[in-house]
matplotlib code that plots the C-alpha trace (Angstrom):
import matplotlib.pyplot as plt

x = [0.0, 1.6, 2.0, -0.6, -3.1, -2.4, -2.1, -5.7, -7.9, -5.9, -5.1, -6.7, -5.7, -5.1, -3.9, -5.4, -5.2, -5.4, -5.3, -2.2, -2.4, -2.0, 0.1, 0.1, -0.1, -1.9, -2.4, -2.1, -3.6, -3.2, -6.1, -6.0, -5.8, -6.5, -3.5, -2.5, 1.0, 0.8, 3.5, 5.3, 3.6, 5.2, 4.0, 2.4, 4.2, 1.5, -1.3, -0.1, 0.9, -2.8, -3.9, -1.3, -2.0, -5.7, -5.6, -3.4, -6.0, -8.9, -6.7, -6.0, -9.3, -8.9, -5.8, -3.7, -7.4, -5.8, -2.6, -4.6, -6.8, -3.4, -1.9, -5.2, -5.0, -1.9, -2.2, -5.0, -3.7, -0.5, -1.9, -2.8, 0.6, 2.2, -0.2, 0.5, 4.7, 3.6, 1.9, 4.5, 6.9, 4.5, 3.8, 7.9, 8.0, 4.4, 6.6, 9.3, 6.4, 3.9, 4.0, 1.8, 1.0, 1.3, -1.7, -4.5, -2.8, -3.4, -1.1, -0.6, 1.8, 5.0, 2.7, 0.4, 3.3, 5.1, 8.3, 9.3, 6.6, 6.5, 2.9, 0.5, -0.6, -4.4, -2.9, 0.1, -0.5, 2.6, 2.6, 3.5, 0.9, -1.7, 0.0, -0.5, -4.1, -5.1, -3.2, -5.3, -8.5, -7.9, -7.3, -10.8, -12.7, -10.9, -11.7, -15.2, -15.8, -14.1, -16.2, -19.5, -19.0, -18.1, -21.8, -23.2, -21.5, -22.5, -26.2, -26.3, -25.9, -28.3, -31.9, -33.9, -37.2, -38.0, -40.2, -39.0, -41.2, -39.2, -41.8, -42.6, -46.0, -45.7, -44.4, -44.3, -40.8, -38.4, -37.5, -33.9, -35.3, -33.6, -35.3, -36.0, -37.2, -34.2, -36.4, -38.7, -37.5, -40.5, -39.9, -40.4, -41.5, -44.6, -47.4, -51.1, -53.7, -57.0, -59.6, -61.9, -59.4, -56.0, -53.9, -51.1, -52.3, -50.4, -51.4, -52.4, -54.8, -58.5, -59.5, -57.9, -56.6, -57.8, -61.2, -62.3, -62.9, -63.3, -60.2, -59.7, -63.5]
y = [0.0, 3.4, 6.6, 8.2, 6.1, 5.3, 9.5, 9.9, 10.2, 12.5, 15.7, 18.5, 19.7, 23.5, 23.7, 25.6, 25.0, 28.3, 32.0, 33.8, 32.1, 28.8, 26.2, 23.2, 23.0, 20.5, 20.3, 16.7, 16.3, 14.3, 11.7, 12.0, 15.8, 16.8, 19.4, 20.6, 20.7, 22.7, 22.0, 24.7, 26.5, 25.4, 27.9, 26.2, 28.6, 27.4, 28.1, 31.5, 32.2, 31.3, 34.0, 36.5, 36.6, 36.6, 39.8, 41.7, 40.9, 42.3, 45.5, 45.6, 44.8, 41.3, 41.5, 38.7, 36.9, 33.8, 33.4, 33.2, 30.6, 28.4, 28.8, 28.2, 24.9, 23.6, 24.5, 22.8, 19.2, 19.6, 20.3, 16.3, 15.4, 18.5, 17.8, 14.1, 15.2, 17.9, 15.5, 12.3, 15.5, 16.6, 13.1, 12.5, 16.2, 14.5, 11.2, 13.3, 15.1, 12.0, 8.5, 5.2, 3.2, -0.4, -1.5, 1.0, 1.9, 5.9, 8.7, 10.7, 14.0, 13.7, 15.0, 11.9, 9.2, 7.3, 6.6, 4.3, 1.9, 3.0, 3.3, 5.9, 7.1, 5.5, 2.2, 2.4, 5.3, 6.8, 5.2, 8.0, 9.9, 7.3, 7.0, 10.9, 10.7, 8.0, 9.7, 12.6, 11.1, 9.0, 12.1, 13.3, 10.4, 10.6, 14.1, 13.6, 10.4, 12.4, 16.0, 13.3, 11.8, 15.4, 16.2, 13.5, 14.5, 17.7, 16.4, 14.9, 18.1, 20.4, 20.6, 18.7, 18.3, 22.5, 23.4, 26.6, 29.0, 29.5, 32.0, 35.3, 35.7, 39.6, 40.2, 36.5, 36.4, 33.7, 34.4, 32.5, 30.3, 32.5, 33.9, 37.2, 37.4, 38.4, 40.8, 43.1, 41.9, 40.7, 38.3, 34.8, 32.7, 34.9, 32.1, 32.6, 29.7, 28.6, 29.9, 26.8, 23.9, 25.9, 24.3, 26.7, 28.7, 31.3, 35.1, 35.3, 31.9, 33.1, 29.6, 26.9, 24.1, 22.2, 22.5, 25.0, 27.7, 31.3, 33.5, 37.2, 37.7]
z = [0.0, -1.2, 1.2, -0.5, -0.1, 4.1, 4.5, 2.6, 5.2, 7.4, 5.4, 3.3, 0.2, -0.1, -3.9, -6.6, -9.9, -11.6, -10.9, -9.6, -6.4, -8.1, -6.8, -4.2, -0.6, 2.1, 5.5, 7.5, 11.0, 13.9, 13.9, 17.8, 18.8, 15.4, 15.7, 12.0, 10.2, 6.6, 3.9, 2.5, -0.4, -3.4, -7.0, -9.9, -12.5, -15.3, -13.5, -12.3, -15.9, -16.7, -14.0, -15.3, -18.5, -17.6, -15.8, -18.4, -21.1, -18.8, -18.7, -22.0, -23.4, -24.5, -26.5, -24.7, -24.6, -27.0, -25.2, -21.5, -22.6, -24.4, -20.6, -19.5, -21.1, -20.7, -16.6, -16.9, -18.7, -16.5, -13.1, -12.1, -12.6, -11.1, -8.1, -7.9, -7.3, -5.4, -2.9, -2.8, -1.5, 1.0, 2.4, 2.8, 4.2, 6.6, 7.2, 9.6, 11.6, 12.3, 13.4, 12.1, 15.2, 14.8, 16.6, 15.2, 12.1, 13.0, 12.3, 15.5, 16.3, 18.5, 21.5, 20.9, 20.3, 23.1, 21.9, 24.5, 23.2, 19.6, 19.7, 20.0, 23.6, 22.9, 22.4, 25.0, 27.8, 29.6, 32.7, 34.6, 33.5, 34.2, 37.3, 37.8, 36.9, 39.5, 41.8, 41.5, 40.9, 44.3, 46.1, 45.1, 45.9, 49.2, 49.7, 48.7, 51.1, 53.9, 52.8, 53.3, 56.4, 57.6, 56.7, 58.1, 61.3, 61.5, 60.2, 62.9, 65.8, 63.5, 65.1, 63.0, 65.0, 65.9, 63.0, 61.2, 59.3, 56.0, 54.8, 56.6, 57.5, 57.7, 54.1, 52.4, 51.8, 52.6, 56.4, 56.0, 58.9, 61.5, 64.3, 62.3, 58.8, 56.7, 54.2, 56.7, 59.9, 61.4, 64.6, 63.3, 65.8, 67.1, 66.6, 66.0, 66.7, 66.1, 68.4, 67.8, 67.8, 69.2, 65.8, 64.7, 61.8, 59.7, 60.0, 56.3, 56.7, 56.0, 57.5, 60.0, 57.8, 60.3, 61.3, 58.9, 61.3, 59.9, 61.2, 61.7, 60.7]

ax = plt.figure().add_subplot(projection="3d")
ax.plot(x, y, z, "-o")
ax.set_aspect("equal")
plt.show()
């Protein structure tokens, strides 16, 4: 299997095959981090001629109209070949700056190669990176289990059986569940009951939930 066809699913071609810009260049990527290296722009002198000659005979009307569209022409019959050269350069030039790994036959960058192994870092992590990694991801399990049991413990001293009023009945607000209510600063634990059945009931209650008993009418 030729070079050409194991790089052809891991670069871009940026050539162009007329114009004054004309020439070849491509662009091969890591198929891991997806970083890019570009080749070196190298001129395809036909094309530009094509392009040249193309812009003189807009300024002058059309006179060098026959001669653009001959270099027109021949760029055009010549440019396969001059792109196929181009590209068995570009893929040696490639060949220094990425690695085939053995096991999942996928070009990588130096950043994604581990030369001790001669593999890429998928197939064969550094170990002492992995080792890092774990490291680090013990530490926060640890951290969390400890950061838990804390909770618990202090779950366990917070008053869990004193009802709070979490809404103010003077202004409906959320109170904060301190003693005061954090918007108007109304004292929170002034209670109001029934005068039928002596439930609590809230100040802005029309009825007792309770028994139903009319209030403040």
């Amino acid at each position: 299997m030729s070079e050409e066809v194991r790089f052809g699913d891991n670069y871009t071609d940026l050539s162009s095959e007329s114009g004054v810009n004309a020439g070849f260049q491509f662009e091969f990527f890591c198929e891991h981090c997806n970083d890019t290296w570009r080749t070196p722009f190298v001129p395809y002198r036909r094309g530009q001629l094509s392009g040249w000659l193309g812009k003189a005979s807009d300024l002058l009307g059309g006179l060098f109209g026959g001669a653009g569209d001959v270099a027109s022409g021949m760029a055009e019959s010549g440019f396969g070949a001059a792109r196929d050269a181009a590209f068995r350069e570009a893929v040696q030039m490639a060949r220094g700056r990425f690695h085939r790994c053995g096991t999942c036959a996928q070009y990588v960058c130096d950043r994604c190669w581990n030369r001790e192994r001669g593999l890429c870092l998928q197939c064969a992590p550094d170990t002492d990176a992995e080792i890092e990694a774990a490291r680090a991801r013990g530490e926060t399990e640890a951290a969390i289990e400890e950061a838990t049991e804390e909770g618990r413990s202090r779950g366990k001293k917070r008053d869990v059986k004193t009802a709070k009023q979490l809404v103010c009945p003077a202004c409906g607000e959320k109170s904060g569940g301190g003693k005061f209510c954090a918007a108007c600063g109304a004292k929170m634990d002034a209670k109001a009951f029934c005068p039928e059945c002596g439930k609590p009931v809230a100040k802005s209650d029309a009825f007792c939930r309770e028994c139903g008993h009319r209030l403040n009418g």
